[in-house]
C-alpha positions, -999 to 999 in steps of 0.1 A, spaced: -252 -180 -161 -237 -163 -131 -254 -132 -114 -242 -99 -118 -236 -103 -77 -218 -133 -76 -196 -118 -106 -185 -88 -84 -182 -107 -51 -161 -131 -76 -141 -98 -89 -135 -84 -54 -124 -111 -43 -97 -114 -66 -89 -81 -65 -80 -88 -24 -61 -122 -33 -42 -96 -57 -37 -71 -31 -22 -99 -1 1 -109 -32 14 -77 -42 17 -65 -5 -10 -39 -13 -18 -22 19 -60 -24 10 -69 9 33 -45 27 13 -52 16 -24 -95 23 -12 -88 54 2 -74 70 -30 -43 72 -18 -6 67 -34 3 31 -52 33 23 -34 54 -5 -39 57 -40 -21 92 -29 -16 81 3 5 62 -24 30 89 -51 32 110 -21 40 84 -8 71 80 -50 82 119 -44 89 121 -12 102 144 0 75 130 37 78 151 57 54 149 29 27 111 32 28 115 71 28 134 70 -2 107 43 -21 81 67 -10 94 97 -22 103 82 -58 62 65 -60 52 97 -49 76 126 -54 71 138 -22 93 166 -1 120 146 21 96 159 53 64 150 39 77 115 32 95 113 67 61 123 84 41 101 67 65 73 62 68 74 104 30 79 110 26 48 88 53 27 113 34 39 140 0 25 131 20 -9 116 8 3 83 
């Protein structure tokens, strides 16, 4: 019978194998913050800014600026 450690080193590892697949950016889905979209990060790998704006601002219904500002601070860290 497996451990209850091996089952949640099991789980979490899943749970990242999940994340790389989806295009889940990890920091971001353990900080609490927004789900966003694969689409919102294929848009930031090609520096198509206002089509990631727009994708964060319908997954989050952010302002326009809010979404700008964060959408930019996230291109300048590389996400």
């Amino acid at each position: 019978m497996e451990s209850v450690e091996d089952r949640i080193a099991r789980l979490e590892r899943q749970v990242a194998d999940l994340q790389r697949h989806l295009g889940i950016d990890p920091e971001l889905a353990n900080s609490g913050g927004p789900f966003l979209p694969p689409e919102f990060y294929h848009a930031l790998e090609r520096r198509k800014t206002i089509l990631a704006i727009k994708i964060y601002r319908e997954a989050t219904g952010a302002s326009l600026l809010e979404a700008k500002n964060t959408v930019e601070s996230m291109a300048r860290r590389g996400h």
